[in-house]
N, C-alpha and C positions, 0 to 999 in steps of 0.2 A: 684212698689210702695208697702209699707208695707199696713199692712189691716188698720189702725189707718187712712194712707191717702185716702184709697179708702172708708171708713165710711166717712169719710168729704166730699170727692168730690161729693159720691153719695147723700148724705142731698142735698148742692145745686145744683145740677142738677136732682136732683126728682128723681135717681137712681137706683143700686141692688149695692153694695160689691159684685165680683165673687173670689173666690179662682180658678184658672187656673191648680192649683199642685205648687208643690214646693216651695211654699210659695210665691207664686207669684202674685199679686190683680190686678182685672181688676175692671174697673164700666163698666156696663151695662146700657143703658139709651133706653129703648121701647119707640118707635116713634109709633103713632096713626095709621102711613099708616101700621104696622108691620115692618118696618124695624130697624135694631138694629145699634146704638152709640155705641161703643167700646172702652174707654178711657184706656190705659198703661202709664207707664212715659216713653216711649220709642214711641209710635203713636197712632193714632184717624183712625181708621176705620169705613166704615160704609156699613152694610149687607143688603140685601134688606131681607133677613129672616133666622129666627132659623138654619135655616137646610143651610145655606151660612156662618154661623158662624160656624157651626159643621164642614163643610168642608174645615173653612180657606178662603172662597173666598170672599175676601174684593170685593165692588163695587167699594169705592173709600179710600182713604188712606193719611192720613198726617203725616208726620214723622217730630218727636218734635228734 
């Protein structure tokens, strides 16, 4: 998604804008228990923590 969509989506879902590199935008949505929301226009992940995302290791996963 360009950064224009990832400003938007991160407003309404109370978000972060992430640049990934190469021009690539994620949103990021911190969940209360610590685990992370991972929005793409490509899938919806979601890490039980930081360091689950550092590594890539989705818990669970939806592909748009």
């Amino acid at each position: 998604m360009s950064e224009d969509q990832a400003k938007l989506i991160a407003t309404v879902f109370a978000g972060e804008p992430w640049q990934s590199g190469g021009d690539i935008w994620l949103v990021i949505i911190r969940r209360q228990d610590g685990h992370l929301v991972v929005l793409s226009d490509e899938i919806i992940c979601e890490y039980e923590s930081e360091a689950d995302f550092d590594s890539a290791k989705a818990k669970t996963f939806i592909h748009l």
